[in-house]
DSSP file (Angstrom, degrees, kcal/mol; ACC not computed):
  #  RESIDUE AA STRUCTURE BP1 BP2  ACC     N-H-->O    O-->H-N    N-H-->O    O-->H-N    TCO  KAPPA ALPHA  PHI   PSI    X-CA   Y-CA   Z-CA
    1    1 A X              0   0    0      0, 0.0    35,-0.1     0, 0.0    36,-0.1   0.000 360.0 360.0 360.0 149.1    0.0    0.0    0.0
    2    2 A X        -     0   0    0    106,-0.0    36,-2.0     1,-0.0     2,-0.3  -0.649 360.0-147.2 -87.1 134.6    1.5    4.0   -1.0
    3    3 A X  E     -a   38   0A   0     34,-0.1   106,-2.6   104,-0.1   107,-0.5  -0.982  20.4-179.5 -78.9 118.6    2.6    5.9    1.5
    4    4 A X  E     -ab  39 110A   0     34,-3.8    36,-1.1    -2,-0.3     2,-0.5  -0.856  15.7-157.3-126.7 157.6    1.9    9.5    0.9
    5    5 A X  E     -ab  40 111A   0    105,-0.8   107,-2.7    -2,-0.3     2,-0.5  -0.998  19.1-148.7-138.0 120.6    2.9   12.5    3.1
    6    6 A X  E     - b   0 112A   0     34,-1.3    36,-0.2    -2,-0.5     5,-0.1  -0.892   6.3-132.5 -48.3  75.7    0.7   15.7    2.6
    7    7 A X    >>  -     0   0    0    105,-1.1     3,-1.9    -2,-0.5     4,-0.9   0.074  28.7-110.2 -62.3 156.9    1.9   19.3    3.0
    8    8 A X  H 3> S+     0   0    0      1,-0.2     4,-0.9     2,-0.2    -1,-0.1   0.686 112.8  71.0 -66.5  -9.5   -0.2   21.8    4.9
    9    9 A X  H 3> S+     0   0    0      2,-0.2     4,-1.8     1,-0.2    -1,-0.2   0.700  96.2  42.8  49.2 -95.8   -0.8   23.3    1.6
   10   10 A X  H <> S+     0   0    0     -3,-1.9     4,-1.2     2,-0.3    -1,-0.2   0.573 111.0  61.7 -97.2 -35.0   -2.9   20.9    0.2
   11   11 A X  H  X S+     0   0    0     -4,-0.9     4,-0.5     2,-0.2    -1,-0.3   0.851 101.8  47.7 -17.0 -72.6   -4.6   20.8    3.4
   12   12 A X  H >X S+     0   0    0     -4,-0.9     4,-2.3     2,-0.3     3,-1.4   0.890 111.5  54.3 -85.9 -68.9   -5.6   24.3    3.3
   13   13 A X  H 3<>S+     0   0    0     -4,-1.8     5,-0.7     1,-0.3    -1,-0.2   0.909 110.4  44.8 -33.6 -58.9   -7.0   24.0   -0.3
   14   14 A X  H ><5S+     0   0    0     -4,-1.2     3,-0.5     1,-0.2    -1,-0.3   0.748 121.5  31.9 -84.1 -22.6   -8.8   21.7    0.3
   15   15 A X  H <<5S+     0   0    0     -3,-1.4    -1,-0.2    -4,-0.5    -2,-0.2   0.798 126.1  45.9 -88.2 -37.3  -10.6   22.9    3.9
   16   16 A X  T 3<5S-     0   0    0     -4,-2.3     2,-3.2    -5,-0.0    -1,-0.2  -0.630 110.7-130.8-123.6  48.6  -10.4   26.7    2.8
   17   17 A X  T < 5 -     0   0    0     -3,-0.5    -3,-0.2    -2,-0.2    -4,-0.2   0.331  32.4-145.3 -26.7  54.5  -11.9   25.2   -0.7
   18   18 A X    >>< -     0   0    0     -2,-3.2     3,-3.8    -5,-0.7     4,-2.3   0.051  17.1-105.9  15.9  88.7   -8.8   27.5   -2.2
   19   19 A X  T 34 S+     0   0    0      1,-0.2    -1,-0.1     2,-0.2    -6,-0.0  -0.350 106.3   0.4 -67.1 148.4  -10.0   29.0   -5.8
   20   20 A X  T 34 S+     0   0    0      1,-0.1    -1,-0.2    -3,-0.1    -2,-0.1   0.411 132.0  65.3  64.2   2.8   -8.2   27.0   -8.2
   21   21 A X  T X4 S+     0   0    0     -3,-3.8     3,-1.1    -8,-0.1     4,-0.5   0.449  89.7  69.6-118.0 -36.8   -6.4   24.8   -5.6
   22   22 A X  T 3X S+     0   0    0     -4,-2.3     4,-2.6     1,-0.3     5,-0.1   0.795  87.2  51.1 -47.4 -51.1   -9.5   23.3   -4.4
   23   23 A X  T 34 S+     0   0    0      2,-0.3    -1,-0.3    -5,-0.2    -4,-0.0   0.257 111.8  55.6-108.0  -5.9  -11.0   20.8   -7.1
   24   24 A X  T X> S+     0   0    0     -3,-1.1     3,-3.1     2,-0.1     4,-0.6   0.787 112.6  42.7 -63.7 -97.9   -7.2   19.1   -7.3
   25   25 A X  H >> S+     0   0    0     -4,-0.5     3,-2.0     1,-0.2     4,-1.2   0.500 108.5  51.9  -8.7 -82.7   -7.2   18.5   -3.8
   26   26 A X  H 3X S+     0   0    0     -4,-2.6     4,-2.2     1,-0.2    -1,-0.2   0.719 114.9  45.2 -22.4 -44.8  -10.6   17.4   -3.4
   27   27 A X  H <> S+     0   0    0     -3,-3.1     4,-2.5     1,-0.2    -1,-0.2   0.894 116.2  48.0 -72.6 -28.7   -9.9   14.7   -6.4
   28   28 A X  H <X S+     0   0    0     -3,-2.0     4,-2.3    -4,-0.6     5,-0.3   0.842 112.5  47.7 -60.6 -31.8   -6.4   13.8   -4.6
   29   29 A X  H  X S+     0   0    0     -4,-1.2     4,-4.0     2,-0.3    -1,-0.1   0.964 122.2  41.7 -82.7 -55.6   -8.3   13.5   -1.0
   30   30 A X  H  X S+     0   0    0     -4,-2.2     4,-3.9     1,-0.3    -1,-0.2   0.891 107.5  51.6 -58.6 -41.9  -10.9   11.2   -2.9
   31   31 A X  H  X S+     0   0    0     -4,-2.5     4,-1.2     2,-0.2     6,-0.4   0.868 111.0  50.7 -94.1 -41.1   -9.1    9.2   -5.0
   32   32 A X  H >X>S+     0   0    0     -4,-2.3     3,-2.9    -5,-0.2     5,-1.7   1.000 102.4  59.3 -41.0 -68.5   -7.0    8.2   -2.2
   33   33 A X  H ><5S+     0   0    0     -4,-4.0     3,-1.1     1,-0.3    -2,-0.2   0.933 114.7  39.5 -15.4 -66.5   -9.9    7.4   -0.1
   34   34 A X  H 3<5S+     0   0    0     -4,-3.9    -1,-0.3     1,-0.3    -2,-0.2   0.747 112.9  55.6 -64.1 -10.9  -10.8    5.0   -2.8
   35   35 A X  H <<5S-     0   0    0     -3,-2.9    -1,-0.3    -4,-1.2    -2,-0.2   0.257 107.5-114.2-112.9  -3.4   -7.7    3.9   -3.4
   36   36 A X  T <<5 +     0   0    0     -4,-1.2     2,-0.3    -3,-1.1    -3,-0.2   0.646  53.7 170.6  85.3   0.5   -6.4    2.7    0.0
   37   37 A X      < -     0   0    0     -5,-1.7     2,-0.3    -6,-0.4    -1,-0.2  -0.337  33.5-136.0 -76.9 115.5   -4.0    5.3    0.0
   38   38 A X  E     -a    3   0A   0    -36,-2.0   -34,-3.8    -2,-0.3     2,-0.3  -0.303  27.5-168.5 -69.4 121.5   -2.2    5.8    3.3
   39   39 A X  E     -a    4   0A   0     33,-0.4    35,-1.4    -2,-0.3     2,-0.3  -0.736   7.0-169.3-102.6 147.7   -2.1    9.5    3.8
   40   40 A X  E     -ac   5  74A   0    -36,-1.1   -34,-1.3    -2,-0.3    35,-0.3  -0.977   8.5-175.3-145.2 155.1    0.1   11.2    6.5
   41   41 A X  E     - c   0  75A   0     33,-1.5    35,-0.9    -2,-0.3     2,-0.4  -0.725  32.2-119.8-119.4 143.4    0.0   15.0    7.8
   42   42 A X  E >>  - c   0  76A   0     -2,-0.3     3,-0.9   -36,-0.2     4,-0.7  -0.634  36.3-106.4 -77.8 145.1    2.9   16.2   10.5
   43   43 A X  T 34 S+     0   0    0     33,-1.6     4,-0.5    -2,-0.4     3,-0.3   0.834 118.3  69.6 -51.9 -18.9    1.2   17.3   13.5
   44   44 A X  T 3> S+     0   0    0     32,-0.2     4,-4.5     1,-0.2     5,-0.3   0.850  78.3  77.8 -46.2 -55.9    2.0   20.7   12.6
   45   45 A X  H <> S+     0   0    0     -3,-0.9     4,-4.6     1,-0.3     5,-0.4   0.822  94.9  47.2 -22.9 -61.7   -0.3   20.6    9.9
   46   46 A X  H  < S+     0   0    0     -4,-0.7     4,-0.3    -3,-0.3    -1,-0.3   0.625 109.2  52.3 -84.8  -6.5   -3.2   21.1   12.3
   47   47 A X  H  > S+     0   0    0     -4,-0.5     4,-3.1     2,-0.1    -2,-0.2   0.905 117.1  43.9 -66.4 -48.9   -1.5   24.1   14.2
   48   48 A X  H  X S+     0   0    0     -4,-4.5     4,-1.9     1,-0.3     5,-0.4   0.995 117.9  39.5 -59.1 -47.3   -1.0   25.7   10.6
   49   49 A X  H >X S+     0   0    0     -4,-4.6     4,-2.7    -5,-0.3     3,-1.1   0.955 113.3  52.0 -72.9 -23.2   -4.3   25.0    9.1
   50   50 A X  H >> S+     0   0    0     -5,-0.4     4,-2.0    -4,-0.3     3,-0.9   0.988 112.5  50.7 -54.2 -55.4   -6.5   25.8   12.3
   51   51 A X  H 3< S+     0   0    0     -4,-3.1    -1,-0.3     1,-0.3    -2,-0.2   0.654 115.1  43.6 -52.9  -8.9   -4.5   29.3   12.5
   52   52 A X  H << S+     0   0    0     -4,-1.9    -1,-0.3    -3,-1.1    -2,-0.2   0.671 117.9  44.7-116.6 -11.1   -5.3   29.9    8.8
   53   53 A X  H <X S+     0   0    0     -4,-2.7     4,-2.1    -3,-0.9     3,-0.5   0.706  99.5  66.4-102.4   7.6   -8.8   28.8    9.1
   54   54 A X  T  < S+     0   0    0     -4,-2.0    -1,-0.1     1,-0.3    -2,-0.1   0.543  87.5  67.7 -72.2 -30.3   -9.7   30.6   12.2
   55   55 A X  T  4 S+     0   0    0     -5,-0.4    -1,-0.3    -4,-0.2    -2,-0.1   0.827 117.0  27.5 -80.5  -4.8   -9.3   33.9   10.5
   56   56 A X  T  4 S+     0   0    0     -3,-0.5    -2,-0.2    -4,-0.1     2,-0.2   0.653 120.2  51.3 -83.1 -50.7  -12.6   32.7    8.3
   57   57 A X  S  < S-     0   0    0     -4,-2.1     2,-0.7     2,-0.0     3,-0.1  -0.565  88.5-100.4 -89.0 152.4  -14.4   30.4   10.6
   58   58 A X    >>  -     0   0    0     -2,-0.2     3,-1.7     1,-0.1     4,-1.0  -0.828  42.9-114.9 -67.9 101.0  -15.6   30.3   14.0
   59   59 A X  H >> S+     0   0    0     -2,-0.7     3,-3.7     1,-0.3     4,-0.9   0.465 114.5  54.9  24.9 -86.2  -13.0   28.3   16.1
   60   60 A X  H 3> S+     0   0    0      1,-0.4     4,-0.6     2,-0.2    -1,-0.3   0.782 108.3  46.6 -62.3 -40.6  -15.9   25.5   16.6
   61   61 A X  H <> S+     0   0    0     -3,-1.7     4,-0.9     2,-0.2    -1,-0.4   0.650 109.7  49.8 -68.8 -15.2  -16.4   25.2   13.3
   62   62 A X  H <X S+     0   0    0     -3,-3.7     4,-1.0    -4,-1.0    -2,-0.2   0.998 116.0  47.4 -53.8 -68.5  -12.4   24.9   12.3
   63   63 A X  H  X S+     0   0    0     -4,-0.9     4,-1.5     2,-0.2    -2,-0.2   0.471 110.5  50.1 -65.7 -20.8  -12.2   22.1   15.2
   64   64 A X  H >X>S+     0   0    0     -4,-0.6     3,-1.6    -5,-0.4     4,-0.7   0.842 117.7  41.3-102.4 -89.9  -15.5   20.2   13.8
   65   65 A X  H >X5S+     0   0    0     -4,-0.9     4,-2.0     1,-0.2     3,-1.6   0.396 117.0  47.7 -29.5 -99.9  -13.7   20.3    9.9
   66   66 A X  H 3X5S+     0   0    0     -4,-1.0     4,-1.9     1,-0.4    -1,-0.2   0.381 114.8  48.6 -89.5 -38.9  -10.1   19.3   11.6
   67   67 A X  H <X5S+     0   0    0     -3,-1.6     4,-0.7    -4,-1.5    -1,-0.4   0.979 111.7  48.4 -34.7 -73.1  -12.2   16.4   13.6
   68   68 A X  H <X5S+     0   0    0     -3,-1.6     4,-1.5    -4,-0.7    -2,-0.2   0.850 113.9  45.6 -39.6 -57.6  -13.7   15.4   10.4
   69   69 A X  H >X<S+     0   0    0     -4,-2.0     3,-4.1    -5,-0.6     4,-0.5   0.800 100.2  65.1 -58.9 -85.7  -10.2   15.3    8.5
   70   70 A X  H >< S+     0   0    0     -4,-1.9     3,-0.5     1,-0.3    -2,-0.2   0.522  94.6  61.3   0.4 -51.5   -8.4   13.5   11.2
   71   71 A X  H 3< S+     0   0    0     -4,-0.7    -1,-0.3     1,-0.2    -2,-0.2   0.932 104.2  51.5 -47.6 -54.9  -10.8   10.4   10.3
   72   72 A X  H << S+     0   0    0     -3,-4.1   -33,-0.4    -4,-1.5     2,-0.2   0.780 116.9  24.4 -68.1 -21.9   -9.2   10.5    6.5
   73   73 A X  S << S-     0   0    0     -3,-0.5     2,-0.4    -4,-0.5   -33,-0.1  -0.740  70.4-114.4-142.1 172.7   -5.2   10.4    7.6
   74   74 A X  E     -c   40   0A   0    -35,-1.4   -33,-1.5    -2,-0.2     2,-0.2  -0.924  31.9-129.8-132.5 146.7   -2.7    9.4   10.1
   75   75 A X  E     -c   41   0A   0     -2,-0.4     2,-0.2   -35,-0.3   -33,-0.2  -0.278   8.6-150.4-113.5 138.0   -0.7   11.8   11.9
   76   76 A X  E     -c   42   0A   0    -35,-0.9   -33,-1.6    -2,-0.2   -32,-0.2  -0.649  29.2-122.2-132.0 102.8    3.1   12.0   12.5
   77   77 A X        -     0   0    0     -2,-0.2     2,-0.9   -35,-0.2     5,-0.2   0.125   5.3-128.7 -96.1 115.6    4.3   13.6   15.5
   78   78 A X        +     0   0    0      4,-0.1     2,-0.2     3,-0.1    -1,-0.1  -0.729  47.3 150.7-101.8 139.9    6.2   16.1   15.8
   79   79 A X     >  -     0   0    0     -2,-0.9     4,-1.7    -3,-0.1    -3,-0.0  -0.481  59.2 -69.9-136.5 174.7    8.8   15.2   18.2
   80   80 A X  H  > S+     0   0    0      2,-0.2     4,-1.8    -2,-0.2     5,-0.3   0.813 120.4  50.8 -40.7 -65.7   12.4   15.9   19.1
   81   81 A X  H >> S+     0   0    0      1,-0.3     3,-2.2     2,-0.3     4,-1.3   0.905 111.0  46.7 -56.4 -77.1   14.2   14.1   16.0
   82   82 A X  H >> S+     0   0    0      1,-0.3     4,-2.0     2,-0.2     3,-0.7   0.829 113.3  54.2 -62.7 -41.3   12.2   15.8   13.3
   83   83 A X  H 3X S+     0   0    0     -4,-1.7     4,-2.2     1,-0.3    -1,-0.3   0.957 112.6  40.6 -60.3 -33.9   12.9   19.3   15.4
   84   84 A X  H << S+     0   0    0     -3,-2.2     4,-0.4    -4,-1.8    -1,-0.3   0.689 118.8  48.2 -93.0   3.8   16.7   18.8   15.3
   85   85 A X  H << S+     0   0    0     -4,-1.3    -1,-0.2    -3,-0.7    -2,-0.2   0.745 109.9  55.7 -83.9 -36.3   16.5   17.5   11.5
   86   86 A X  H  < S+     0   0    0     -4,-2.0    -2,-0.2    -5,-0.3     5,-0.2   0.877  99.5  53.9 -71.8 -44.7   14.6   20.3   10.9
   87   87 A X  S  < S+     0   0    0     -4,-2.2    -1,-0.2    -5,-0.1    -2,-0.2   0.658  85.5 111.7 -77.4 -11.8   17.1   23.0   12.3
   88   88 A X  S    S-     0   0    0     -4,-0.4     3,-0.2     1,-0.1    -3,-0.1   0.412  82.3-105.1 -15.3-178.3   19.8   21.7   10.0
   89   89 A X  S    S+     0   0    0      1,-0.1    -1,-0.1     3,-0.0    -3,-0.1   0.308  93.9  85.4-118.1   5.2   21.0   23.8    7.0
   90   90 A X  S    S+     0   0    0      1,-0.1     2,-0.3     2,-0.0    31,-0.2   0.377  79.1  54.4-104.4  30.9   19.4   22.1    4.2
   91   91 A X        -     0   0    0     -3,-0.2    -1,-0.1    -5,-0.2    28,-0.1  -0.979  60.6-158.8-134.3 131.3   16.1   23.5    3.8
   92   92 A X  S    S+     0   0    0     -2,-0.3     2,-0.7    26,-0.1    -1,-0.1   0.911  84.8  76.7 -63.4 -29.9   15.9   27.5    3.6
   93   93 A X     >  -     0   0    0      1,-0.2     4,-1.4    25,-0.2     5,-0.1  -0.728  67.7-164.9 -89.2 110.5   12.3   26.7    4.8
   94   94 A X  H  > S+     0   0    0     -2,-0.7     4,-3.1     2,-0.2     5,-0.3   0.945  89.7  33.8 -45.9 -65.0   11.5   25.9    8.2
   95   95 A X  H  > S+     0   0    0      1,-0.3     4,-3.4     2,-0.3    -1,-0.1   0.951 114.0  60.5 -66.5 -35.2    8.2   24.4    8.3
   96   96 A X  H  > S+     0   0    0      2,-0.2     4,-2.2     1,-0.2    -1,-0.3   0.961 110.0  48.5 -66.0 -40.0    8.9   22.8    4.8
   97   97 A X  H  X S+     0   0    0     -4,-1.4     4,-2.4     1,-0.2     5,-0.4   0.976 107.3  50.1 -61.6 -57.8   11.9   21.0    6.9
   98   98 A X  H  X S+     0   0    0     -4,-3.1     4,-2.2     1,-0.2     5,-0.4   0.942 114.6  46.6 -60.0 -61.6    9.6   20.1    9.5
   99   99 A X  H >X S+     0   0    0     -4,-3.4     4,-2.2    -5,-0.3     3,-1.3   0.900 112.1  50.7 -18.9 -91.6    7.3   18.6    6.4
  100  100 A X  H 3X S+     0   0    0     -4,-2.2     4,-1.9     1,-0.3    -2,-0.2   0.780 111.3  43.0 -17.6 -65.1   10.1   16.9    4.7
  101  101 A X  H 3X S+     0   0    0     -4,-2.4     4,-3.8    -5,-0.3     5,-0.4   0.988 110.3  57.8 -55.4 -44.9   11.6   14.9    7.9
  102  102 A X  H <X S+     0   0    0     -4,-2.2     4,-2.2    -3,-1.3     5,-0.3   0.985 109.7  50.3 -63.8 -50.6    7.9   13.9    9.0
  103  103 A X  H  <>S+     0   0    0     -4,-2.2     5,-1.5    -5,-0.4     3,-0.5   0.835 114.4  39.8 -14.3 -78.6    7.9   12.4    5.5
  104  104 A X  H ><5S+     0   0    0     -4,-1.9     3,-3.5     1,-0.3    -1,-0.2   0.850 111.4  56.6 -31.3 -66.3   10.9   10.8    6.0
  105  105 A X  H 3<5S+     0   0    0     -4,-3.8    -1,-0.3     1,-0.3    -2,-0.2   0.702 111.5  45.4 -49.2 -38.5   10.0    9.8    9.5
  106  106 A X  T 3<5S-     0   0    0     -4,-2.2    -1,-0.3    -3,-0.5    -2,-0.2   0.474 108.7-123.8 -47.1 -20.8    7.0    8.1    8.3
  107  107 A X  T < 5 +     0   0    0     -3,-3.5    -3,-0.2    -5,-0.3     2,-0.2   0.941  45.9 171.8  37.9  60.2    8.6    6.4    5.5
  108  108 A X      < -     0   0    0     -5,-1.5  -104,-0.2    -6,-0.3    -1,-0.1  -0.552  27.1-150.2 -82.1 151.7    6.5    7.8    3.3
  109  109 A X  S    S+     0   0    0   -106,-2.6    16,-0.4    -2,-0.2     2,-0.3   0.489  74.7  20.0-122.8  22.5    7.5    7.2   -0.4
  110  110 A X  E    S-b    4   0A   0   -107,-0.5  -105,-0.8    14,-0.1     2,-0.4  -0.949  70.5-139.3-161.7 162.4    6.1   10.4   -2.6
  111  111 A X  E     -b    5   0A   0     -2,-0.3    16,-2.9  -107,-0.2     2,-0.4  -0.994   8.5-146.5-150.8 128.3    5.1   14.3   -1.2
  112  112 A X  E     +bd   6 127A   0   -107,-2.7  -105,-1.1    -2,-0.4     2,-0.4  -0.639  40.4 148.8 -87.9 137.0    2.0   16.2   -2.4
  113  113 A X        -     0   0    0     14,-1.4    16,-0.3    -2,-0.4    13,-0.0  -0.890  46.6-160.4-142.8-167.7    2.9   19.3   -2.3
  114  114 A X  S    S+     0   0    0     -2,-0.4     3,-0.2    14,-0.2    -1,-0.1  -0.030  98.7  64.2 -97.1 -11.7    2.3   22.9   -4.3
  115  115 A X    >   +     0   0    0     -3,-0.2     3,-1.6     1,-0.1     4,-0.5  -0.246  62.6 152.1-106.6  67.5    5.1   24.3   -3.1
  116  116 A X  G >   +     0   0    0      1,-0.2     3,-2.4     2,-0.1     4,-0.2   0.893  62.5  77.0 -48.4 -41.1    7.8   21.6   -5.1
  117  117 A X  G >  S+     0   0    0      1,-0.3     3,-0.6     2,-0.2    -1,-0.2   0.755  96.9  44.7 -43.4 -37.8   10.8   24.5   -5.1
  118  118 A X  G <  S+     0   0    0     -3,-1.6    -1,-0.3     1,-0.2   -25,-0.2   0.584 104.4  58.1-103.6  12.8   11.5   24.0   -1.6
  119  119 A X  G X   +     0   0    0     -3,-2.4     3,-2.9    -4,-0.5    -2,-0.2   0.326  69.0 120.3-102.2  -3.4   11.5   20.2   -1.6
  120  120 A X  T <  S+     0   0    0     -3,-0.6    -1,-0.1     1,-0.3    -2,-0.1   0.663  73.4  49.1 -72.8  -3.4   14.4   20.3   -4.3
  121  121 A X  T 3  S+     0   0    0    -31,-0.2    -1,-0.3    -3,-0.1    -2,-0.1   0.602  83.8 131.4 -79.4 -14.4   17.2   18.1   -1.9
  122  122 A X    <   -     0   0    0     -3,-2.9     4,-0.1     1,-0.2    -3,-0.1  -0.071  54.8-154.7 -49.8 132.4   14.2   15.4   -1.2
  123  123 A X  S    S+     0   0    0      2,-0.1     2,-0.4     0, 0.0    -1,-0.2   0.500  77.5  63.0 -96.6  -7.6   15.7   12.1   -1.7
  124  124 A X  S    S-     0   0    0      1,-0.3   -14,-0.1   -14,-0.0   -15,-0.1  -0.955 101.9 -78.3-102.3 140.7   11.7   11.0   -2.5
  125  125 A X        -     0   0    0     -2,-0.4    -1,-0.3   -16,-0.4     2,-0.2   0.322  36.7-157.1   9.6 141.7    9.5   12.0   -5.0
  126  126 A X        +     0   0    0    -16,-0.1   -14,-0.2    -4,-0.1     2,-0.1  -0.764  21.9 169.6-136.5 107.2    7.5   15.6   -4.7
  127  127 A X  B     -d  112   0A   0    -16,-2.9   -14,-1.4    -2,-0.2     2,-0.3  -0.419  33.2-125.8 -98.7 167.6    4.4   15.7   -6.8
  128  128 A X    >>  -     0   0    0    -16,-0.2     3,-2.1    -2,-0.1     2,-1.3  -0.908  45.9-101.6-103.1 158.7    1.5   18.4   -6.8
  129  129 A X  T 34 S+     0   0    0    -16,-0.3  -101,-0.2     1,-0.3   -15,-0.1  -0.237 122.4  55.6 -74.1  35.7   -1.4   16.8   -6.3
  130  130 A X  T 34 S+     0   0    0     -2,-1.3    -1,-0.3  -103,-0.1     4,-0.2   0.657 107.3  48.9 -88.1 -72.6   -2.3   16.9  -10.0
  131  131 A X  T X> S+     0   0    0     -3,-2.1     3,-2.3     1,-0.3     4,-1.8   0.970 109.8  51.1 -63.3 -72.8    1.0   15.2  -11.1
  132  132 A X  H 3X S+     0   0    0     -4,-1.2     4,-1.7     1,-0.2    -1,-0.3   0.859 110.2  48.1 -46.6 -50.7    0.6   12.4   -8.6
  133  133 A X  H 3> S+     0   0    0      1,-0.2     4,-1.5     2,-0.2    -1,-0.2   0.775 112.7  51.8 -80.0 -17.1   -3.3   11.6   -9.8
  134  134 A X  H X4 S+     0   0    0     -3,-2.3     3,-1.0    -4,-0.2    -1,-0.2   0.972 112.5  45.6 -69.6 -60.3   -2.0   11.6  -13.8
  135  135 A X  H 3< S+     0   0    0     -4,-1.8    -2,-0.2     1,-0.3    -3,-0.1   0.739 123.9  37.2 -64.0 -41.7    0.6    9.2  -12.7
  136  136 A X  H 3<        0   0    0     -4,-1.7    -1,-0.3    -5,-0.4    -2,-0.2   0.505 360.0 360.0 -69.6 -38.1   -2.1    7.2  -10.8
  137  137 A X    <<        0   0    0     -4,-1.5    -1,-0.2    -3,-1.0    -2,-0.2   0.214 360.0 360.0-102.5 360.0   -5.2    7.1  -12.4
């Protein structure tokens, strides 16, 4: 079964139905679903996306969506390892480092991403969720 690691991104399209980000996402989200496909978010994920959908939503309603998601994917903690991997010097990006390593850490074997530019040392795959569903379908 695929592993796939999600960036908060794709997340955020898809929650904050994103014009012109959305209706990729949504096919990615699904066609995994159908597809068995094991998805995983860093725990981060749900600090970023609450704070970016809290300026739109009421708070109860972020937490009721972020419930609802949870059900679809498995989760990778962020923990000591991924922080000190993450402060290394080979990602300009924080939070994209903190992605990457939960990848890793997961042993995930492709990353959806939209932002691909800051993934370009990744020793796995980095798709946008487009690319991966041509490859797939």
């Amino acid at each position: 079964m695929k592993r796939v690691f999600v960036d908060t991104n794709i997340i955020i399209d898809l929650l904050s139905q994103r014009i012109n980000y959305f209706e990729d996402s949504q096919y990615f989200f699904s066609f995994a679903h159908d597809n068995n496909i094991q998805l995983f978010v860093s725990t981060l994920s749900f600090a970023n996306t609450h704070y970016i959908l809290s300026d739109r939503l009421k708070v109860s309603k972020v937490r009721n969506t972020l419930r609802k998601f949870k059900t679809l994917i498995n989760t990778v903690p962020f923990d000591d390892k991924i922080l000190k991997l993450a402060l290394g010097e080979e990602f300009r990006d924080f939070e994209d480092a903190i992605q990457y390593y939960s990848a890793i850490q997961s042993e995930c074997e492709v990353i959806i991403t939209r932002n691909k530019k800051e993934f370009k040392m990744s020793e796995i795959p980095v798709l946008s969720a487009l690319e991966f569903l041509n490859l797939h379908q």
